[in-house]
C-alpha positions in Angstrom: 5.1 22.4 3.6 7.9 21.2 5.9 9.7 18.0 5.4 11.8 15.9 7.2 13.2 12.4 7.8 13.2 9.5 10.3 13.8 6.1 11.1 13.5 3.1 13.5 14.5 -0.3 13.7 12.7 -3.6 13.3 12.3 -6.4 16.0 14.8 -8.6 13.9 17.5 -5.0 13.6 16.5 -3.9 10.3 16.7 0.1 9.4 13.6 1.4 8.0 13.8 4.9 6.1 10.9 7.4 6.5 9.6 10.6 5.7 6.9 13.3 6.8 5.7 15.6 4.8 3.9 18.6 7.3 1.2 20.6 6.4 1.5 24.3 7.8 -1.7 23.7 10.3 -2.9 19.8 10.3 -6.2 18.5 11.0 -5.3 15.2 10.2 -2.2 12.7 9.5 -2.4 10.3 6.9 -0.1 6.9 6.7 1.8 6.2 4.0 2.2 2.5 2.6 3.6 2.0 -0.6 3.5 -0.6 -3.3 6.1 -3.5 -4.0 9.6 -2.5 -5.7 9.1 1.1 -5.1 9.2 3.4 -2.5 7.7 6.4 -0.4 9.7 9.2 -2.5 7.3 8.3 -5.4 4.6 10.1 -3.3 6.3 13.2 -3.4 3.1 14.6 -5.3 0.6 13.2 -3.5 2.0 14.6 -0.4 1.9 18.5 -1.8 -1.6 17.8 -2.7 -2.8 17.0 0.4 -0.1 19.2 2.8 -2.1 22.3 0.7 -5.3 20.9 1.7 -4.9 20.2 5.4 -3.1 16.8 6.0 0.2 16.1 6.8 1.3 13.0 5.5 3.9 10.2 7.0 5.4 7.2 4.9 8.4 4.5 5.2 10.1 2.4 2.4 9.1 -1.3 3.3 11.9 -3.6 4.2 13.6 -4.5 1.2 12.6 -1.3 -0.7 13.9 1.7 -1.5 16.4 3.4 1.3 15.1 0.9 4.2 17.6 -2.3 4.8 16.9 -6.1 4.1 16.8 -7.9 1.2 15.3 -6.5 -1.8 11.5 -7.5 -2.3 11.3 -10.3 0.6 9.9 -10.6 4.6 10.1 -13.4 6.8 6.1 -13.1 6.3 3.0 -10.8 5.9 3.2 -10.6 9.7 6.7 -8.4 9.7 5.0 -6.1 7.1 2.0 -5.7 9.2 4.2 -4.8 11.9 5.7 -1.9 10.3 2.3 -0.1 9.3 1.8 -0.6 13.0 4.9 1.3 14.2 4.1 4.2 11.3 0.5 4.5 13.1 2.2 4.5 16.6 4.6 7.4 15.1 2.0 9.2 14.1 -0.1 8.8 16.9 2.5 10.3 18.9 4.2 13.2 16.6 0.2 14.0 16.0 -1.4 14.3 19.0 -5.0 14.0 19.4 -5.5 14.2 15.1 -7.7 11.8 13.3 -5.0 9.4 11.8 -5.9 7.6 8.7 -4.0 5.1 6.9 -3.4 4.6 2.9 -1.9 2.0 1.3 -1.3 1.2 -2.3 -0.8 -2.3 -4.2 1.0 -4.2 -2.1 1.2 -1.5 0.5 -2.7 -1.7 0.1 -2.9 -5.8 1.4 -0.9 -5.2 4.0 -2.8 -2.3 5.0 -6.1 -4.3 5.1 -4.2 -7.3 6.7 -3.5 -4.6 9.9 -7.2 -3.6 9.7 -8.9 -6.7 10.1 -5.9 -8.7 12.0 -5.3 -5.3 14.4 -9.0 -4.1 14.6 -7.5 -0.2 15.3 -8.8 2.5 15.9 -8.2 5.0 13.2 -10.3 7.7 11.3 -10.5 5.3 8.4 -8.4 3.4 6.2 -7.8 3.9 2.1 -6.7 0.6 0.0 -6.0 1.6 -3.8 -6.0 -1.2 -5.8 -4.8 -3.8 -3.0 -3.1 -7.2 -4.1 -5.9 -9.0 -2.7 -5.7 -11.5 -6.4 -3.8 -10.6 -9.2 -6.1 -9.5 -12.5 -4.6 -12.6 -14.1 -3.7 -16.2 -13.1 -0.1 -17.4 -12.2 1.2 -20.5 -14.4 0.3 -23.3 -11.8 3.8 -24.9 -12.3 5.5 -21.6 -11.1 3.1 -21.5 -8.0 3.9 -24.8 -7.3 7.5 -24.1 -7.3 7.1 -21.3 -5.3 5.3 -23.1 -2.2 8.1 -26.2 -2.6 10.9 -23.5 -2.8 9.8 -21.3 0.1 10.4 -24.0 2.2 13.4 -24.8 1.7 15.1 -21.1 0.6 12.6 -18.6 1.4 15.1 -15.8 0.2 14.9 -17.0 -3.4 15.0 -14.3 -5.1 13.2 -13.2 -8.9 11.5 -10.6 -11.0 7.8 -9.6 -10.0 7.1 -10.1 -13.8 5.6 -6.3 -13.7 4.3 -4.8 -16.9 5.2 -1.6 -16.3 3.7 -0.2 -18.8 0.8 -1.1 -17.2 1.0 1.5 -14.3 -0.2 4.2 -15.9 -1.3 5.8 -19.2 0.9 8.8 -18.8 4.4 7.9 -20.2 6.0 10.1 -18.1 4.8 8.0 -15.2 6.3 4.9 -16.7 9.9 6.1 -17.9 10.5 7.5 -14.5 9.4 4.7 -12.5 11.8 2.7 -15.2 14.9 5.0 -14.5 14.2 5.4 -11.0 17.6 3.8 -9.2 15.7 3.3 -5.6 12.8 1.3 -7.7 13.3 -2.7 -8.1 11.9 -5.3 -10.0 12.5 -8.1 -7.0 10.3 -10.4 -4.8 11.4 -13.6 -2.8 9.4 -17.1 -3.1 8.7 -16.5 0.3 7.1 -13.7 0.6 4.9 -13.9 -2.8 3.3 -17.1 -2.0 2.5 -15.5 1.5 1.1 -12.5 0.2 -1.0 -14.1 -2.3 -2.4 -16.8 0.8 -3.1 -13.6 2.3 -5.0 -12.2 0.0 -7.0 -15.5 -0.3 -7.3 -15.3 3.8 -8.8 -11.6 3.2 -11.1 -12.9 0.8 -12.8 -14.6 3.1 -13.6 -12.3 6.1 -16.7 -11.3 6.4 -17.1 -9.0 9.7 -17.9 -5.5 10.7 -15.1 -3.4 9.6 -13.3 -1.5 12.9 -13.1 1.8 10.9 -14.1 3.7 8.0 -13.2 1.7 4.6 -12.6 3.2 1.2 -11.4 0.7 -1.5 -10.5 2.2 -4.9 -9.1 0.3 -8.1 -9.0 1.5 -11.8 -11.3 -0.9 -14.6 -8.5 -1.1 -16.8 -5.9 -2.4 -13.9 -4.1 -5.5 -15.4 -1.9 -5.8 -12.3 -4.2 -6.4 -9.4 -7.7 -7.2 -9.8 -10.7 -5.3 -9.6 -13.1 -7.8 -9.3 -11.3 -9.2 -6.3 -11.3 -5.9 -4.3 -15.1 -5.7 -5.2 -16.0 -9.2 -3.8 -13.8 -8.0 -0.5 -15.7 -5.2 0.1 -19.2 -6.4 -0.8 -19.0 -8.8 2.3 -18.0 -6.9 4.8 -20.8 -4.6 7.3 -20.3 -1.4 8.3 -18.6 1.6 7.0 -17.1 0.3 4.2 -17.5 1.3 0.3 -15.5 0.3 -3.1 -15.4 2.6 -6.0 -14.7 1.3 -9.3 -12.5 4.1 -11.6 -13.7 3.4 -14.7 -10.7 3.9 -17.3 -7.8 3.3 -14.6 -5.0 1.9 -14.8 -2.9 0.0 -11.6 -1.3 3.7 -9.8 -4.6 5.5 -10.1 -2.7 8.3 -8.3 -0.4 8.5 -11.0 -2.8 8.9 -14.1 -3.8 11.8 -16.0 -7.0 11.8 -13.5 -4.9 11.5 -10.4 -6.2 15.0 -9.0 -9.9 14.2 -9.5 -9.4 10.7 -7.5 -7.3 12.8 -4.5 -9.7 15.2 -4.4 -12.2 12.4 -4.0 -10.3 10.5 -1.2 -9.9 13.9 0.5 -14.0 14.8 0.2 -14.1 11.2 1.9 -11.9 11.9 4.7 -13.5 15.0 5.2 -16.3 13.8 5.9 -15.0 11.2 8.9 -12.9 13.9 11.0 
């Protein structure tokens, strides 16, 4: 495996950091979007996996994360984040030549991947969404919602914690106290920005149209971040090529449990079998 380093600017002159990860003889790229407050270096795992089975792999730190610019945790709206999933698929595209390109995002990274599918209709091998931010698993205070739609008006940049659980990520430790002593991980998001994201989510909910690709949804039973139920409902009205697997046991980073080769090796039997 071969890796090396990129980056690009946004339309409004932001730097955005990324990374590819290059199997020795490809058949196929996959997209990298990662979830909110960390960034595409916490993939460095899932990458070897699938470099050793075929893929090369291609990821970016969102605005506001990790080593890309902007201001930790925010966007001007879901509409800038779609945008940069669609300049990683245009990289890809054109570093990988004629190779099925599929794109897999994660939490956060798994909305906004979903957003691009059914707002960009591409054309790509398939799409993976683990555990998208479609609905949280539990409900907001209504007071603090409120103040977020009043506030995002007026200062769209104000800034707070995301509230995470952390221990909630995963049930191996290890997982946990790294992401907590990781210094490129943050615990930010901007009024702004949540309320949009969780509008979109609500906008996602209710699509109900042929999918434009190949869909695979994945969230753990035991996720208390984002919810399960939500990513089922998604799914279960839509037509087409499009499944949801429910991983009974699972916490939110279902790449980062003690089963996290088992569910690979299942996302990779399912992109196998749409190249």
């Amino acid at each position: 495996m071969q890796e090396a380093t990129f980056s690009w600017h946004t339309a409004d002159g932001l730097y955005i950091h990324a990374r590819i990860w290059e199997a020795e003889q490809p058949k196929a790229v996959i997209c990298l979007a990662h979830g909110l407050g960390e960034h595409i270096g916490r993939y460095e795992h899932f990458a070897r996996w699938f470099t050793n089975r075929g893929y090369s792999l291609i990821g970016y730190d969102r605005r506001g994360h990790g080593r890309s610019a902007g201001k930790k945790g925010h966007s001007p709206g879901v509409s800038a984040l779609v945008d940069e999933v669609a300049h990683l698929i245009i990289e890809a595209e054109a570093r990988y030549q004629g190779l099925p390109v599929f794109l897999y995002g994660h939490s956060q990274g798994g909305a906004i991947a979903l957003s691009y599918f059914l707002r960009r209709h591409p054309q790509l091998a398939g799409v993976v969404a683990s555990a998208p931010w479609l609905r949280l698993s539990f409900e907001p205070p209504a007071a603090l919602i409120t103040l977020g739609k009043m506030v995002r008006h007026i200062y769209p940049g104000f800034q707070q914690s995301n509230k995470l659980d952390t221990a909630m990520l995963s049930r191996d430790p290890e997982v946990v106290e790294d992401y907590e002593s990781d210094p490129l991980v943050h615990n930010r998001i901007t009024a702004g920005i949540a309320i949009s994201m969780m509008e979109e989510g609500e906008w996602l909910l209710q699509q109900k149209t042929p999918v434009p690709c190949p869909l695979l949804v994945l969230h753990g039973t035991r996720d208390k971040i984002t919810s399960a139920k939500a990513s089922e409902a998604f799914v279960g009205q839509l037509s087409g090529d499009a499944a949801f697997e429910a991983l009974d046991g699972l916490y939110h980073e279902i790449h980062n449990e003690p089963e996290w080769e088992a569910v690979l090796s299942r996302v990779a039997q399912w992109m196998n079998s749409r190249i």
